[in-house]
C-alpha positions in Angstrom: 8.5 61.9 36.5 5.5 59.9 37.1 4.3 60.7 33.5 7.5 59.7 32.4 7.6 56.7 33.9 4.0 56.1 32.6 4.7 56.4 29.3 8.2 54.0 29.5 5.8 51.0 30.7 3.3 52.2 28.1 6.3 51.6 25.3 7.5 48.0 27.2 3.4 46.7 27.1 3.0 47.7 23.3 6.6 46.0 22.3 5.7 43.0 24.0 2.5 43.3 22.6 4.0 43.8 19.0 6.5 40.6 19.4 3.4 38.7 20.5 1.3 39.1 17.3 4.6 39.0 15.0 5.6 35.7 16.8 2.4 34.2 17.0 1.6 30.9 15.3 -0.9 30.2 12.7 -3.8 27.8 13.9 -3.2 24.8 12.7 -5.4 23.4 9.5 -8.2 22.0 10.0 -8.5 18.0 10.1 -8.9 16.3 6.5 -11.8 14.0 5.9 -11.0 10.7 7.2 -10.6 8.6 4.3 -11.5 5.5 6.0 -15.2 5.5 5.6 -17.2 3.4 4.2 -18.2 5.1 1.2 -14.5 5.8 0.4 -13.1 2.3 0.8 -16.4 0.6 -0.9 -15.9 2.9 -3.7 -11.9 1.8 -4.0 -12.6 -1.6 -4.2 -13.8 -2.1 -7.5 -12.1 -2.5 -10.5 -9.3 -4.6 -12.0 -6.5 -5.5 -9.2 -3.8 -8.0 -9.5 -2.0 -9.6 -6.0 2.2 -8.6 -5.7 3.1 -9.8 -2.3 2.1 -12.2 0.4 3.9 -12.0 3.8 3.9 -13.8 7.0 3.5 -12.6 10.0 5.0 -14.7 13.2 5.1 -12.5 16.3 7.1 -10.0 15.6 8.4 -11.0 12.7 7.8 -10.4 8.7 8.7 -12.3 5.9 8.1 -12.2 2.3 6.9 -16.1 1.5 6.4 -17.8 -1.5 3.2 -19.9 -1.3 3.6 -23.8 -3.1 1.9 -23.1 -6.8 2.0 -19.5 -5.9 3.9 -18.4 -9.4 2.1 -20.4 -11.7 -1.3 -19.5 -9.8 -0.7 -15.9 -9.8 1.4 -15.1 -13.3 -2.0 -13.9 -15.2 -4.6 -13.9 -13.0 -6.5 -11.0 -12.5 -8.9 -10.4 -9.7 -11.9 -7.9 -10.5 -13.6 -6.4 -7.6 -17.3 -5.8 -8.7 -18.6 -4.0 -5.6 -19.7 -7.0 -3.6 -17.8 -9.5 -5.3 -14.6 -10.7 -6.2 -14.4 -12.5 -10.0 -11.1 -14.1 -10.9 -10.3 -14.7 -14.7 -6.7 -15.1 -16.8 -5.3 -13.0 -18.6 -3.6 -16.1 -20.8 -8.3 -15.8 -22.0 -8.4 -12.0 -22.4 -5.4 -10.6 -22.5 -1.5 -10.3 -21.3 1.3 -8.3 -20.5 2.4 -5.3 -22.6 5.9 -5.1 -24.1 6.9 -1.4 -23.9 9.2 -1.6 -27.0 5.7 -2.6 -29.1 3.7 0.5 -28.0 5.8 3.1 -26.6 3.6 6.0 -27.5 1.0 4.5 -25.1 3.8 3.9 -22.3 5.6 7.2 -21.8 2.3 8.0 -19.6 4.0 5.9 -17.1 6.1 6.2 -14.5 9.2 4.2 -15.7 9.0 0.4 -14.6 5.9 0.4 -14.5 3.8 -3.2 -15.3 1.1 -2.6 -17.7 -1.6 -5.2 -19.4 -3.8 -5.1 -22.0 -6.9 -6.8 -21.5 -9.3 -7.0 -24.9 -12.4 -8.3 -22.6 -13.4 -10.1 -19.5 -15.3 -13.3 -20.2 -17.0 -13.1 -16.6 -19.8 -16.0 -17.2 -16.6 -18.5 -17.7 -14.8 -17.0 -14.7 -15.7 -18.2 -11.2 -17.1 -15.9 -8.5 -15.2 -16.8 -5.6 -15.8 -14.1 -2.8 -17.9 -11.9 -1.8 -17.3 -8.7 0.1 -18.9 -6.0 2.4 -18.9 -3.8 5.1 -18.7 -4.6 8.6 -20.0 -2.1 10.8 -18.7 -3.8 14.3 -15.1 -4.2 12.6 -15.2 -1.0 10.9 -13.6 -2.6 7.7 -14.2 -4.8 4.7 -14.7 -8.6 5.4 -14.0 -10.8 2.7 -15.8 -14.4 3.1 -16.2 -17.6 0.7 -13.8 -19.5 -1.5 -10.7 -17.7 0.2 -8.4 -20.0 -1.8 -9.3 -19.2 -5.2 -8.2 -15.6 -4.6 -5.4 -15.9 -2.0 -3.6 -19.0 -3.2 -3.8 -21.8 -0.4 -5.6 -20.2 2.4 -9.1 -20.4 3.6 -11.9 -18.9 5.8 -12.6 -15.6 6.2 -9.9 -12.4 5.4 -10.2 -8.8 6.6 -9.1 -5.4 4.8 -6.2 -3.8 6.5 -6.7 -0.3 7.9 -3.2 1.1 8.6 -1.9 0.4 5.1 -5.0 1.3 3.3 -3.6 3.4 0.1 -5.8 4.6 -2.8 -6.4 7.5 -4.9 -9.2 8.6 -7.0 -7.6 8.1 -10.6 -4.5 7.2 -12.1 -3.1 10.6 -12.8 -3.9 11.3 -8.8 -1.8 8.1 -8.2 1.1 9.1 -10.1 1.5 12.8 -8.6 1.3 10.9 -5.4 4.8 9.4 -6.3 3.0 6.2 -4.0 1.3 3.3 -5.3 -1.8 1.7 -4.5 -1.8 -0.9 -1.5 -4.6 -3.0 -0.4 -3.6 -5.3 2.1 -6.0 -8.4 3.2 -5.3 -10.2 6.1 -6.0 -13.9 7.0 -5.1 -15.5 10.7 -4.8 -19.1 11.0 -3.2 -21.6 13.9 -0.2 -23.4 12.6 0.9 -26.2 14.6 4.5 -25.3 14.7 4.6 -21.4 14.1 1.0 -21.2 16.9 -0.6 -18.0 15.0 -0.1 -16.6 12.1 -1.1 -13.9 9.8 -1.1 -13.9 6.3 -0.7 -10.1 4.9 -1.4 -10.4 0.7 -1.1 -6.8 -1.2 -3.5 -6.3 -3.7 -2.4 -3.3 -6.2 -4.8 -1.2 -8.5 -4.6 -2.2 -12.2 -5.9 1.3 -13.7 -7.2 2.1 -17.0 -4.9 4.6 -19.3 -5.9 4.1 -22.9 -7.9 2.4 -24.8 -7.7 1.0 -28.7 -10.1 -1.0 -31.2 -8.2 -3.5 -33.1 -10.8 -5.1 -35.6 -13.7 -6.4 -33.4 -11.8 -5.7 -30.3 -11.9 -3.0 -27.8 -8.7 -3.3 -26.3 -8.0 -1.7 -22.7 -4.8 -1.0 -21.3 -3.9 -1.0 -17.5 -1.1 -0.3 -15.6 -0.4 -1.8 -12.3 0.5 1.2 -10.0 
């Protein structure tokens, strides 16, 4: 009886032992690499980018503004990020928007909608460099200082790169699987007299590289705004 009885626990502890290691859960996967570092976010800031969208920012409150001069400022202006500065120059001088019915073979790379430019070259020495940018350790972002108001239309002093809506990918084709565009968001505070603080939120999208072309003397680039 006592061996019986033995045996009967025996059976319950190796069931329960059994459901244990068919229920158990995986571990979960290991953390990614933070992609906030400083490598990582220097490295994404460079290149062609164009500003989309300024918003304000009044307590707890958003709203999509439209600065004074902001259309006519912003229609071809490209901003190029060089590493440590910021170099502002019109397309209306090297370039301009591309009509998809004109070069559809180079378009259906694109997700549909999608803005596109070509730009034949960038005539730096006549464009003005406005800002420069670098790393803050103590902030643990990008600090953008100088002439402010040639890049963000109407605001001065100093702007900082938004963490928490920090988007970028390593190349075009990662940017398009990602089914999410780029989004760079700087940030500029200032005291209004009416409003008390406010914060200025202007989204800076990637213009990337997709194919290129020589027509006669020209090397012609083309970028799409994603």
């Amino acid at each position: 009886m006592k061996i019986r009885r033995f045996y009967s626990t025996a059976a319950i502890l190796l069931a329960g032992l059994l459901v244990t290691a068919c229920t158990k859960t995986d571990p979960p996967p290991a953390a990614q690499t933070d992609n906030w570092t400083k490598e990582k976010v220097m490295k994404a800031l460079y290149g062609e980018f164009k500003l989309t969208q300024v918003r304000r920012v009044v307590g707890q409150d958003t709203t999509e503004v439209t600065l004074p001069g902001y259309e006519e400022y912003n229609k071809d202006l490209i901003l190029f990020f060089s590493g440590c500065c910021i170099v502002n120059y019109r397309l209306s001088l090297t370039g301009g928007p591309v009509k998809w019915e004109h070069r559809p073979d180079y378009h259906n790379v694109l997700p549909p909608g999608t803005d596109s430019y070509w730009i034949a070259r960038r005539i730096m020495q006549d464009s003005p460099i406005s800002v420069s940018y670098k790393w803050d350790d103590a902030l643990n972002t990008v600090v953008f200082n100088g002439r402010i108001d040639y890049v963000l239309p109407h605001k001065q002093g100093t702007a900082i790169l938004d963490k928490s809506s920090f988007v970028t990918y390593e190349n075009f084709n990662a940017a398009k699987a990602a089914g999410k565009p780029t989004n760079l968001t700087l940030i500029v505070e200032e005291e209004d007299p009416k409003l008390g603080k406010v914060k200025y939120l202007f989204t800076v999208r990637k213009l990337w590289h997709y194919v290129s072309e020589t027509i006669g003397s020209f090397h012609v680039g083309y970028y799409a705004l994603y």
